[in-house]
C-alpha positions as CSV (number, residue, x, y, z in Angstrom):
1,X,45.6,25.9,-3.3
2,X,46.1,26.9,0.0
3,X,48.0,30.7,0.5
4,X,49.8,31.6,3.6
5,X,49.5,35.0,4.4
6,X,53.4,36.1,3.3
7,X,52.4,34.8,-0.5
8,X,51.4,37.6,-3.0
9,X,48.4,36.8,-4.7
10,X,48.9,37.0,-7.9
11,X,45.5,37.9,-8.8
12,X,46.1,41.1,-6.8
13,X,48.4,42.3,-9.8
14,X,45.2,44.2,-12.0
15,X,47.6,43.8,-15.4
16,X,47.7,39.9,-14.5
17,X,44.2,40.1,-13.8
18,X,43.3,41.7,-17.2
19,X,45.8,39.0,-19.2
20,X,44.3,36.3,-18.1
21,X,40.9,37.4,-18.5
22,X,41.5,38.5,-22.4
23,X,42.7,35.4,-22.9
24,X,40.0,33.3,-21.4
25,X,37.3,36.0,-23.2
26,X,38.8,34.8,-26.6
27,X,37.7,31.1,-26.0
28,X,34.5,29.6,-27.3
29,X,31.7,29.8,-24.5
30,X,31.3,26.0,-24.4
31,X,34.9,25.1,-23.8
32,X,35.8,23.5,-20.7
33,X,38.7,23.4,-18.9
34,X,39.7,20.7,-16.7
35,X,42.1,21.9,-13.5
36,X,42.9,18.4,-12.3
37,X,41.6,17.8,-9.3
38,X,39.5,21.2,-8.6
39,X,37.0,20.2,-12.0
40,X,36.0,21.1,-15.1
41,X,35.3,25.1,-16.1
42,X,33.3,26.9,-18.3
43,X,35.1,30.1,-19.9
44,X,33.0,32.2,-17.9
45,X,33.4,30.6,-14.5
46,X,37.3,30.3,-15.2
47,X,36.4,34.2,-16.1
48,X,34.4,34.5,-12.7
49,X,36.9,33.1,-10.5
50,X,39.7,35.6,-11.6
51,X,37.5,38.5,-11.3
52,X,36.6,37.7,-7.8
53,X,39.9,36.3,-7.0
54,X,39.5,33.0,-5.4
55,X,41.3,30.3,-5.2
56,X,40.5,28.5,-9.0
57,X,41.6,32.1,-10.0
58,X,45.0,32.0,-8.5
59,X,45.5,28.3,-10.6
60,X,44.3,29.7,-13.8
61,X,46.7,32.6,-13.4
62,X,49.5,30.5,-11.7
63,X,49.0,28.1,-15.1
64,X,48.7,30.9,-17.7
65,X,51.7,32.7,-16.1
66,X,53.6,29.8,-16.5
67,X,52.6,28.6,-19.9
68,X,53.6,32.5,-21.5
69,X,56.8,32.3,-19.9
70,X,57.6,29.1,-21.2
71,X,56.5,30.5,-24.7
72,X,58.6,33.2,-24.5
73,X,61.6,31.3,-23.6
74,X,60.9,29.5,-26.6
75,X,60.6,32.1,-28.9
76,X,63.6,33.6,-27.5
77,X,66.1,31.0,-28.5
């Protein structure tokens, strides 16, 4: 995932940072996630890349970010 330089990061947000790491640290240490085309994940790679940031960090919070909102606009009707 390629970011130009006028795109926030999301990662840069410490409360997204924190989210999405709590929610990857409740997942079994052999699960693996699959991010299409970038591979397969162990929790604490996934867990890795958000702490440092990089770009399979940015995915995983692009992905979570998406998946709670859609929950909440779920809940919320």
């Amino acid at each position: 995932m390629a970011v130009d330089k006028n795109t926030k990061k999301i990662l840069a947000d410490d409360e997204v940072r924190k989210l999405v790491m709590a929610r990857l640290s409740v997942l079994s240490k052999d699960t693996m996630i699959s991010l299409g085309s970038e591979g397969s994940f162990t929790r604490d790679e996934l867990i890795k890349s958000v702490k440092s940031g990089d770009n399979i960090g940015e995915k995983l919070a692009e992905i979570q970010l998406e998946w709670l909102r859609s929950f909440k606009e779920r809940v919320s009707v």
